[in-house]
KOLMAR-601058 format. One line per 4 residues: number of its first residue (from 1); their letters; for each residue y, x, z of C-alpha. Coordinates in pm, 1 decimal, m for minus. Layout:
BEGIN
NUM = a = Y X Z; ...;
***
This chain:
BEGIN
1 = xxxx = 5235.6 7225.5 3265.4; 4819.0 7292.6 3151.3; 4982.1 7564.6 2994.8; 5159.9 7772.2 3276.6;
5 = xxxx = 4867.3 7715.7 3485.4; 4627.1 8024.2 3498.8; 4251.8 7903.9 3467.9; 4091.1 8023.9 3740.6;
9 = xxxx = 3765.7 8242.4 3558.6; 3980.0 8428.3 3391.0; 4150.3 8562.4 3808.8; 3899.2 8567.3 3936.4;
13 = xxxx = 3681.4 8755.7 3648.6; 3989.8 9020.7 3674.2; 3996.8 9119.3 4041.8; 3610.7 9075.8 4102.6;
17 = xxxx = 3300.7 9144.1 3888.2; 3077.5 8908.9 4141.6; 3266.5 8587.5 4088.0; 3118.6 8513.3 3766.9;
21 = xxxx = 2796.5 8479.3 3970.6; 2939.4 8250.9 4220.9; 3099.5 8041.0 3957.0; 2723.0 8034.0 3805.7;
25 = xxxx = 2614.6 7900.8 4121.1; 2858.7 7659.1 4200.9; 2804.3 7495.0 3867.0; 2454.5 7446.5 3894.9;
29 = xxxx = 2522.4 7288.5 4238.2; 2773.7 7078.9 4046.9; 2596.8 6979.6 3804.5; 2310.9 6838.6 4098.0;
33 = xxxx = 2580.5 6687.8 4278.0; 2801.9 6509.5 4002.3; 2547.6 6411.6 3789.5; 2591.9 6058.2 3857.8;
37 = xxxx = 2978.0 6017.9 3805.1; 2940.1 6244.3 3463.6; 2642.9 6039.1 3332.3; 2877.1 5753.8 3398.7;
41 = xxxx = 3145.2 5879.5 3233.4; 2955.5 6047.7 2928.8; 2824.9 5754.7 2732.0; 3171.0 5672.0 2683.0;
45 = xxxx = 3177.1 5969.5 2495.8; 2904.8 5950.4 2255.4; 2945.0 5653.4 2163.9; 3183.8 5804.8 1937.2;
49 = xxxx = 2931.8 6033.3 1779.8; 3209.5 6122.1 1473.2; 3419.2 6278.9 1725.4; 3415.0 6654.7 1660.6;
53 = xxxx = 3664.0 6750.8 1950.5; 3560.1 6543.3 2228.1; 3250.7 6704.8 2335.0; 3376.5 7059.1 2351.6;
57 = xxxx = 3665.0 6924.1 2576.2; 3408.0 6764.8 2826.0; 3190.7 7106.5 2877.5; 3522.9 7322.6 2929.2;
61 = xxxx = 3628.1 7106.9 3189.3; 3502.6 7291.2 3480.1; 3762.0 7274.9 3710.7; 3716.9 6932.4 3792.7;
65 = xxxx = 3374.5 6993.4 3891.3; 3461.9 7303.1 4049.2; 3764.1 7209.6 4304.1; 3525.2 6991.2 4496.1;
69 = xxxx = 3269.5 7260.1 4548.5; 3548.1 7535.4 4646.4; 3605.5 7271.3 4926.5; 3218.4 7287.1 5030.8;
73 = xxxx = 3130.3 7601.8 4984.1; 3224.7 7906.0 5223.5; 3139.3 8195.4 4952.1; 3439.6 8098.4 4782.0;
77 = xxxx = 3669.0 8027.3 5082.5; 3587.2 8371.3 5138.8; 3754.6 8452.1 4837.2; 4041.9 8752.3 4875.1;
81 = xxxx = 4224.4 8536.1 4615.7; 4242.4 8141.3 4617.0; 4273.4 7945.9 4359.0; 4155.8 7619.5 4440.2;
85 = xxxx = 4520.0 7499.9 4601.6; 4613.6 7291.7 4263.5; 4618.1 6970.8 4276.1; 4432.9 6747.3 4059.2;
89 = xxxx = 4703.3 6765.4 3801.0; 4538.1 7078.6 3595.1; 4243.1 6802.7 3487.6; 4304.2 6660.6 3157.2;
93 = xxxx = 4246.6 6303.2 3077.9; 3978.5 6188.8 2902.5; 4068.4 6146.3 2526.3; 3996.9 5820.2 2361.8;
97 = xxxx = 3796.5 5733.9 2138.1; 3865.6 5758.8 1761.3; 3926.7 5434.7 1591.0; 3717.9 5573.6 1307.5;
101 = xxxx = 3364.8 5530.3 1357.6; 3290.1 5764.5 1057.9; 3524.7 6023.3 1083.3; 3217.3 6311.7 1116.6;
105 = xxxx = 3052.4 6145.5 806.2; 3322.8 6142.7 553.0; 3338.9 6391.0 310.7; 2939.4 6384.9 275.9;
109 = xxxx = 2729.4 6216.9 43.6; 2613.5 5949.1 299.6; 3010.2 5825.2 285.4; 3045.3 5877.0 m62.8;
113 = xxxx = 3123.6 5483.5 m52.5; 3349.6 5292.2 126.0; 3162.7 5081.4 422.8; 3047.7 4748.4 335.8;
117 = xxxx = 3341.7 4471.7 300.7; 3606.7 4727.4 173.6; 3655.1 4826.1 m180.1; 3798.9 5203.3 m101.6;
121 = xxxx = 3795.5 5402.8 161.8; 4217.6 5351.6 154.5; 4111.9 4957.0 207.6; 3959.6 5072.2 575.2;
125 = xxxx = 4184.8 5300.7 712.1; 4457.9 5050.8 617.8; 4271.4 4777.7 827.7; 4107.2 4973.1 1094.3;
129 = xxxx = 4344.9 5266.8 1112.0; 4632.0 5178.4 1386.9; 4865.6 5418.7 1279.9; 4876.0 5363.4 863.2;
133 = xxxx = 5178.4 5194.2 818.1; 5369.8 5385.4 1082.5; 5542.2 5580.2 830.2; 5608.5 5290.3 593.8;
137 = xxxx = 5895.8 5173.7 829.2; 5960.2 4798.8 953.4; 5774.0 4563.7 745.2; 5987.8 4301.4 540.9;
141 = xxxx = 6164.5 4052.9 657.3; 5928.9 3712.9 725.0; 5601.6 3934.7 785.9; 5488.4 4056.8 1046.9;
145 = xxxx = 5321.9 4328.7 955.6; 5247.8 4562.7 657.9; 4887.9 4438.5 642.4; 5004.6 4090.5 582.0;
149 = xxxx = 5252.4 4201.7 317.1; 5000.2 4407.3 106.9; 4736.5 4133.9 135.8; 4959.4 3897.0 m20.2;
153 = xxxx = 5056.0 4139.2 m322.7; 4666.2 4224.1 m318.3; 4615.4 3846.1 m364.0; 4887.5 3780.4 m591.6;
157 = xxxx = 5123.7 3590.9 m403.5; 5398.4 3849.1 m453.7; 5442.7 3938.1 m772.6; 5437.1 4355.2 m817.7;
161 = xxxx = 5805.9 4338.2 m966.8; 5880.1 4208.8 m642.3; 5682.1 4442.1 m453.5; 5831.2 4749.4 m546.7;
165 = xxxx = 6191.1 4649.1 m432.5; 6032.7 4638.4 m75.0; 5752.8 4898.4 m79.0; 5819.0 5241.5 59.7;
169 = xxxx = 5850.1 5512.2 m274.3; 5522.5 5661.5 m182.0; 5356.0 5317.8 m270.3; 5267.2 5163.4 m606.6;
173 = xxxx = 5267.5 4852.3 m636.2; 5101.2 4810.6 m937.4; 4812.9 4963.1 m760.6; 4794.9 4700.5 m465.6;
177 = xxxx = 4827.1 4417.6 m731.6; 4569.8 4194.8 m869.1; 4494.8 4328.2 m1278.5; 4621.0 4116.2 m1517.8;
181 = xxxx = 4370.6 3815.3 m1609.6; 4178.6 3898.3 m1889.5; 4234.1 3704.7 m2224.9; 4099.2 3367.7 m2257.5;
185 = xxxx = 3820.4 3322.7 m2488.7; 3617.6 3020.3 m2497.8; 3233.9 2993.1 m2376.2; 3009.2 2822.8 m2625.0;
189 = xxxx = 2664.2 2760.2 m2505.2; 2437.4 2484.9 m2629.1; 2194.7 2254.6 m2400.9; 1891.2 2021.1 m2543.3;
193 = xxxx = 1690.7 1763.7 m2303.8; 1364.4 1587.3 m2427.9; 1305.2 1307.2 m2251.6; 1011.6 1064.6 m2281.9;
197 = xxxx = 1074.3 710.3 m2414.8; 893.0 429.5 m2546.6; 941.0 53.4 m2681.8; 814.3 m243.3 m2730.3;
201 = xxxx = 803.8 m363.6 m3092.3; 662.3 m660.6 m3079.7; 437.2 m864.0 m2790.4; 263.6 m1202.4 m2861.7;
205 = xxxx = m11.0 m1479.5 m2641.3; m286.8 m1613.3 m2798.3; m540.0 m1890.2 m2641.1; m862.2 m1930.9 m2721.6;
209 = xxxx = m1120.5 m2152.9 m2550.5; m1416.0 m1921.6 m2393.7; m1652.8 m2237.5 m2253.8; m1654.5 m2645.5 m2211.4;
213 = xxxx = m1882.0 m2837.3 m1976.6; m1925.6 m3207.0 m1929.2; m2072.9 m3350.8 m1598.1; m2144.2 m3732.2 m1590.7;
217 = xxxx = m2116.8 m3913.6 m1221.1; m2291.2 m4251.5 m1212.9; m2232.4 m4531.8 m885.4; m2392.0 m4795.9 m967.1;
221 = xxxx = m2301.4 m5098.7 m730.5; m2541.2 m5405.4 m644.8; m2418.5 m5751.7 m668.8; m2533.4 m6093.3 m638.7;
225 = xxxx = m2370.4 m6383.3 m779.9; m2309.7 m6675.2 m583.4; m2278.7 m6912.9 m952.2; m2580.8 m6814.4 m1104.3;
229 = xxxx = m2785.5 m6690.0 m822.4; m2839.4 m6349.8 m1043.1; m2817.7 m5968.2 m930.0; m2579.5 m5757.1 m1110.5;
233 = xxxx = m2489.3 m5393.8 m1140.5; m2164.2 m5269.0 m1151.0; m2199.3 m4975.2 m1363.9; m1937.1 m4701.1 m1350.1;
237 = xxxx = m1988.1 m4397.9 m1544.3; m1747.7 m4101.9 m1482.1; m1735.8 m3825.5 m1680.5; m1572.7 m3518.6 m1641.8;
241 = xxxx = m1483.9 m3250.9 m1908.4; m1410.8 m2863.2 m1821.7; m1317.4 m2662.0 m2041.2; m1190.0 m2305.9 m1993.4;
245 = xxxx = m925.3 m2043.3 m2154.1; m852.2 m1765.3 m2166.2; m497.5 m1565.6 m2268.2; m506.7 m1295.6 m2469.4;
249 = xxxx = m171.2 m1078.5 m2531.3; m112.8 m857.8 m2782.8; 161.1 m581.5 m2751.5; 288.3 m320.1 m3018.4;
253 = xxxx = 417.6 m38.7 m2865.5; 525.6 308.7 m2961.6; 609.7 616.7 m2795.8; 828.3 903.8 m2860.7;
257 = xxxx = 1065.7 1219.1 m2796.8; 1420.8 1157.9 m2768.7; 1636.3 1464.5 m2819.8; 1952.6 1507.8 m2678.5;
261 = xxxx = 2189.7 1833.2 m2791.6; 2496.4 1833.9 m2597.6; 2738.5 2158.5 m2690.5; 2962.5 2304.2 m2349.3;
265 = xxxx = 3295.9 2500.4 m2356.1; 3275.1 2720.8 m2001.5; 3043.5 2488.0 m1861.1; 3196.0 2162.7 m1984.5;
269 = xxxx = 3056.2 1905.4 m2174.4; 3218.8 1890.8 m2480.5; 3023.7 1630.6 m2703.5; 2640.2 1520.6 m2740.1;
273 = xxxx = 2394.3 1429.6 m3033.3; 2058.7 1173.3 m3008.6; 1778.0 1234.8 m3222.1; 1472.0 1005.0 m3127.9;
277 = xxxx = 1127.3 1121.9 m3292.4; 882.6 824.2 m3291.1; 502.2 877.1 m3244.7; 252.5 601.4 m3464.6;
281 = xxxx = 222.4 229.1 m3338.1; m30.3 173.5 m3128.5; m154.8 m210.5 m3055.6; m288.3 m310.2 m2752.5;
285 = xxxx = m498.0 m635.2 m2646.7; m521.8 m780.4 m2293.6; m690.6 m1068.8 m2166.0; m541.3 m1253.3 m1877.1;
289 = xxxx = m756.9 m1450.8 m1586.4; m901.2 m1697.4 m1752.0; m845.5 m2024.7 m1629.5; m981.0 m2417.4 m1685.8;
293 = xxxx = m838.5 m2761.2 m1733.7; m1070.1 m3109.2 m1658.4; m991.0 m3432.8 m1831.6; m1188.7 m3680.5 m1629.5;
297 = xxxx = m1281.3 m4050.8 m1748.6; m1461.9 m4353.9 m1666.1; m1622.4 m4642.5 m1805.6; m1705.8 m4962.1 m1638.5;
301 = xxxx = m1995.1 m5172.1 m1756.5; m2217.9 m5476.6 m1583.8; m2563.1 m5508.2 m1671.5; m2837.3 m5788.6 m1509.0;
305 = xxxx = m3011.3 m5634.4 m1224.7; m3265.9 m5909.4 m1149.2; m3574.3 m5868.9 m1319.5; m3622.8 m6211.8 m1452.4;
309 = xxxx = m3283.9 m6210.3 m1651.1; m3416.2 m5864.4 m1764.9; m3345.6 m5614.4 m1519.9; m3601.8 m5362.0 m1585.2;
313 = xxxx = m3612.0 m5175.8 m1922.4; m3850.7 m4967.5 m1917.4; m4034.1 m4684.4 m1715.9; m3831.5 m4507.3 m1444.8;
317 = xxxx = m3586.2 m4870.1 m1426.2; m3573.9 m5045.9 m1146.8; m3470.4 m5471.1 m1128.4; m3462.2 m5661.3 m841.1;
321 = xxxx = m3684.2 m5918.8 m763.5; m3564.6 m6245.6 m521.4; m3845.4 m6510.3 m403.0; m3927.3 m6771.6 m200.5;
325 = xxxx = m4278.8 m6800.1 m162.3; m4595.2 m6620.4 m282.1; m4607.9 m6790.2 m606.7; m4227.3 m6814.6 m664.2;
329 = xxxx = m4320.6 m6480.1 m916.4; m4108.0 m6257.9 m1184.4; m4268.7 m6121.5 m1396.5; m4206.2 m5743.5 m1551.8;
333 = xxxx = m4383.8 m5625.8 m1895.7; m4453.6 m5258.6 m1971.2; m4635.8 m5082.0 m2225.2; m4860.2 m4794.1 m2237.6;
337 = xxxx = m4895.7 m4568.8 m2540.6; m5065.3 m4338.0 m2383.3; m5316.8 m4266.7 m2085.9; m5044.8 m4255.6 m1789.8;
341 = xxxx = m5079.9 m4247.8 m1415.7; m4812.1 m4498.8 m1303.3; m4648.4 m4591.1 m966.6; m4514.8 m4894.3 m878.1;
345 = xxxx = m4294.4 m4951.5 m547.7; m4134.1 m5256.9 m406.0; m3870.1 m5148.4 m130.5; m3708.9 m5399.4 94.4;
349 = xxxx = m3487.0 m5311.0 379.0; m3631.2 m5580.5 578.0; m3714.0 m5423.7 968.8; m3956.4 m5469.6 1142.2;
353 = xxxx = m3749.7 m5684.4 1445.4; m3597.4 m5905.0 1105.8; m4021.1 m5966.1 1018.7; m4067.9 m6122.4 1370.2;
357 = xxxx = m3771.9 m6334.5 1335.6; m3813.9 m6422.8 982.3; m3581.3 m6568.4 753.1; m3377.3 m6270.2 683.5;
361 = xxxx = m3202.9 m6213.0 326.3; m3448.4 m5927.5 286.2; m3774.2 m6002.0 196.4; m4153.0 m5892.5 224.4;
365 = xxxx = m4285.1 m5782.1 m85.4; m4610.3 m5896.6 m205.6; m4678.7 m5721.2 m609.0; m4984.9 m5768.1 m839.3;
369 = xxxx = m5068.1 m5557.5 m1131.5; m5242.2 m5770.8 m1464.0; m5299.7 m5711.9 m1826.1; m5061.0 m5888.5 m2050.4;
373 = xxxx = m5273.7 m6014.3 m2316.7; m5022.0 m6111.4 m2501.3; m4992.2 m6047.7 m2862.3; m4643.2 m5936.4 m2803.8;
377 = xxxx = m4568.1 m5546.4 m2735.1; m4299.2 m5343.0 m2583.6; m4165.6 m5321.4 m2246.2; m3925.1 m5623.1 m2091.0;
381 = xxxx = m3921.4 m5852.6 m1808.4; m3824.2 m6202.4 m1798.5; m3915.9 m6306.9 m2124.3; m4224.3 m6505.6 m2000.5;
385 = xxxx = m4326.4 m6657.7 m2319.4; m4395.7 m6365.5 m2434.0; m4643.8 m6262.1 m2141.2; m4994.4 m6387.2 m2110.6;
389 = xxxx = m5140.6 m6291.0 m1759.7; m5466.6 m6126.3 m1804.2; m5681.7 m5972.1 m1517.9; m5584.1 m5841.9 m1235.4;
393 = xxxx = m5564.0 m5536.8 m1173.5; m5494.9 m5395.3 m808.6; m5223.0 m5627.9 m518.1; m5108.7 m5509.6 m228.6;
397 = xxxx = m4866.1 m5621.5 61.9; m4808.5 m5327.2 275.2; m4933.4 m4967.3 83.1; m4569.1 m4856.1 106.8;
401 = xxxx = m4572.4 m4793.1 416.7; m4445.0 m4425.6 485.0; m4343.4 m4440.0 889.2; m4736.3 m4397.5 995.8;
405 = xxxx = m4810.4 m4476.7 1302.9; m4672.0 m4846.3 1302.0; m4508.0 m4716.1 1602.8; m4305.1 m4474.6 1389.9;
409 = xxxx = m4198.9 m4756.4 1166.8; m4087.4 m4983.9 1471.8; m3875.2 m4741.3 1651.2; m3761.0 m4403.8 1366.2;
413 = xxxx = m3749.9 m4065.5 1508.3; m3408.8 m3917.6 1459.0; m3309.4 m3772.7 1149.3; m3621.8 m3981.8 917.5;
417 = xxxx = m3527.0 m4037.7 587.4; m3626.7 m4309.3 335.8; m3727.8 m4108.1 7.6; m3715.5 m4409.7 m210.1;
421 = xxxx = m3325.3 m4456.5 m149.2; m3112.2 m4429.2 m464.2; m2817.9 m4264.4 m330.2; m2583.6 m4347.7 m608.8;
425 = xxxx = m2698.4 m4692.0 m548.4; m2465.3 m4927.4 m324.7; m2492.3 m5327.7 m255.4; m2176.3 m5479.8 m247.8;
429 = xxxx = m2097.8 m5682.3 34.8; m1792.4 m5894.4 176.0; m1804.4 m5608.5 468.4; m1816.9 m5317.1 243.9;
433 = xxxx = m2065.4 m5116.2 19.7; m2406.0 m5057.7 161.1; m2682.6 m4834.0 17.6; m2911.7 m5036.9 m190.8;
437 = xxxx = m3235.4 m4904.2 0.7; m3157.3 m4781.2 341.1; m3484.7 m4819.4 547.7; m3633.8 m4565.6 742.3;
441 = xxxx = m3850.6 m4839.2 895.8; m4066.7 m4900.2 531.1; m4316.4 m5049.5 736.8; m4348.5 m5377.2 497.2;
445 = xxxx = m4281.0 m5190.8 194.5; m4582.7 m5244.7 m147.9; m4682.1 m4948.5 m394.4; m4931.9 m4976.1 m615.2;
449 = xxxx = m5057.8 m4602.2 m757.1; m5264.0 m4584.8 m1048.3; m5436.1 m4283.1 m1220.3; m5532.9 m4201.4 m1599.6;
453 = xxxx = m5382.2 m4615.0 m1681.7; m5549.4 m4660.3 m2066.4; m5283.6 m4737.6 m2347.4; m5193.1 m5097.6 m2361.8;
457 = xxxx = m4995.0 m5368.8 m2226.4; m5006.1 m5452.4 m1832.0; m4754.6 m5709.5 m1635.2; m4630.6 m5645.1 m1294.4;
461 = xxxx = m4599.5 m6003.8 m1075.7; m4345.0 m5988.5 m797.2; m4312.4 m6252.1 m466.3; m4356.9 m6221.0 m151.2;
465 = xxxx = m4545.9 m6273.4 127.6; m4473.5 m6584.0 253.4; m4189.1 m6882.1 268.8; m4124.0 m6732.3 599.5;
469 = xxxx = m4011.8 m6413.8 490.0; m3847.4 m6488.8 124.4; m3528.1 m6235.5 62.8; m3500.9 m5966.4 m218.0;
473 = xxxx = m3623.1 m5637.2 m258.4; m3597.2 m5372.4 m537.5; m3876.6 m5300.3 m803.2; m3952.0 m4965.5 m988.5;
477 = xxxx = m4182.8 m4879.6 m1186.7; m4209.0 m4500.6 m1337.6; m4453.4 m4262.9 m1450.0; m4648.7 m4107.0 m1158.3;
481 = x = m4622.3 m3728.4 m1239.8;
***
């Protein structure tokens, strides 16, 4: 039928030498007017840029733009001849698109290779191209389609024996088929790992003793016998033994390269060797924390206390002395060998409330310092035959006294002290250990101080004041530094 019709330039261009101008005019106008719909229409068309033949058929399509404008214009209504009474059956339809995208490109160098994914160019037509296997005939029974069929003799699934009883003649199957796997030869390759090791040949602990130190802790405690009227000292010496050690390890140690060769067949382990290269010996000392260990022990002794059964033996002792009247004395002997200033205290825990009521245990000292002219030397006390009382030297009653003003010594501030107390020192009573000296209140407490004391023998006398105020108290006697 687009065959019989007559187009209308080439009427028009026969009976009148002006159309072509109209025609000129009427598709400029067209082109103003239909802009729009052809716009829409013509990026449909270049999309397919390989298409050779479908932009020639869009520009000689001007009788669809032109049958509107015959309508609207009344130059070519006043046409002698009209040719605008066909229907809309003389426009072709648009063509569609080609299905291959580089159908302008092939046969240049740019396409020289198949597009990416596909082996040959024969590999993309066969998938893309809708129409390959339409002269192949129906595809074999089970499949439905060609594609399937040559993908599975691509793939090796059919066998190309089995391919060519189905294939069409114009196919080879031997040229869709896989290529025979190559013959097997065996990979040999070779791997070695060094790895770091290390032993231990030999470790052993040795102690040895870094230090040792030996404390002594003496409690003496004060007792007075109710059989022989005496004072005693428990004596009881602990003493204590630290010693400290220390650990000492020694390690042998070596270090070293172990080798390890293992041989692969394509990529499998097929058997490994060890080889372990060993570095010197190296020894190697440490010490640990040291630590100690204390063995502790203690030995009792009693010893007299009173100094008329011997108490005091010599300078820096102490005895205690236990009267009744002023002239109930015990005696202590010392010796000089040298000019020495010397102190002598007599410490009583009497108060001064217990003086006023008198007859308390304690009592109030009263000391007086003599030559001993007897031919006898060296220091002891009790022994009175072998004292003669010389001289006299110095007495006193009350020169203790350290709580000045008297009214310090009747009523102690808080916190006083008695320096004379022997701490270590305890008196033993039926209620419980005491300290032996444990008077703040010294207020009836006698020392005797004496400077630059010439070589020789001297005799301490002890009582005390009166009957009234008999008891015990503690004598020392020691080098005044």
């Amino acid at each position: 039928m687009e065959a019989e019709w007559p187009e209308p330039g080439d009427e028009d261009s026969e009976s009148d030498g002006s159309i072509p101008e109209t025609e000129e005019v009427d598709e400029e106008q067209v082109d103003e007017e239909e802009v729009p719909s052809e716009e829409v229409e013509e990026p449909e068309v270049e999309e397919e840029p390989d298409s050779e033949t479908e932009e020639p058929e869009v520009e000689e399509e001007p009788e669809v733009e032109e049958e509107p404008e015959v309508d609207e214009e009344p130059e070519v209504e006043e046409l002698p001849t009209t040719t605008t009474t066909p229907p809309t059956a003389t426009i072709a339809p648009d063509p569609e698109p080609s299905w291959d995208r580089f159908e302008e490109c092939r046969g240049t160098s740019a396409c020289a290779d198949a597009p990416g994914g596909y082996e040959t160019w024969d590999d993309y037509d066969r998938t893309n191209n809708p129409a390959y296997f339409d002269d192949w005939g129906p595809p074999p029974i089970g499949f439905i389609g060609w594609d399937i069929y040559t993908d599975a003799v691509e793939s090796g699934e059919i066998s190309a024996d089995d391919a060519d009883e189905v294939l069409p003649g114009f196919i080879d199957a031997d040229e869709l088929a896989p290529p025979p796997p190559p013959v097997y030869m065996p990979t040999y390759t070779y791997g070695t790992i060094t790895t770091t090791v290390s032993e231990t040949i030999s470790t052993s602990t040795g102690t040895a003793q870094t230090g040792t130190e030996t404390t002594t802790n003496i409690t003496t405690s004060l007792t007075n016998n109710d059989y022989d009227g005496y004072w005693y000292e428990a004596v009881a010496t602990e003493t204590t033994v630290t010693d400290t050690f220390i650990d000492t390890t020694t390690t042998v140690e070596r270090e070293g390269q172990q080798l390890t060769t293992c041989t692969y067949i394509d990529g499998v382990q097929d058997g490994c060797g060890i080889e372990t290269l060993w570095e010197e010996p190296e020894t190697t000392s440490t010490d640990g924390v040291a630590y100690t260990t204390t063995v502790s022990s203690t030995v009792d002794s009693t010893i007299p206390a009173s100094c008329s059964q011997g108490g005091f033996t010599g300078l820096g002792d102490w005895c205690i002395v236990d009267s009744t009247s002023r002239t109930d004395y015990e005696d202590v002997q010392f010796t000089l060998d040298e000019t020495t200033s010397v102190r002598i205290d007599a410490e009583t825990n009497l108060t001064y409330d217990q003086f006023v009521a008198g007859n308390n245990q304690f009592g109030d000292p009263y000391i007086a310092l003599h030559h001993d002219t007897d031919a006898a030397t060296g220091e002891h006390s009790g022994d009175t035959d072998a004292i003669t009382v010389g001289s006299l030297i110095e007495a006193d009653d009350d020169g203790g006294r350290d709580c000045n003003p008297i009214s310090n010594c009747i009523t102690p501030p808080a916190g006083a002290t008695d320096p004379d107390e022997f701490p270590n020192s305890v008196i033993a009573w039926d209620s419980g250990d005491t300290p032996v000296i444990d008077n703040v209140s010294d207020v009836w407490d006698s020392r005797i101080e004496r400077v630059d004391m010439a070589a020789g023998d001297y005799v301490l006398r002890g009582s005390v004041y009166s009957e009234g105020h008999n008891g015990w108290y503690r004598l020392t006697i020691s080098e005044d530094e």
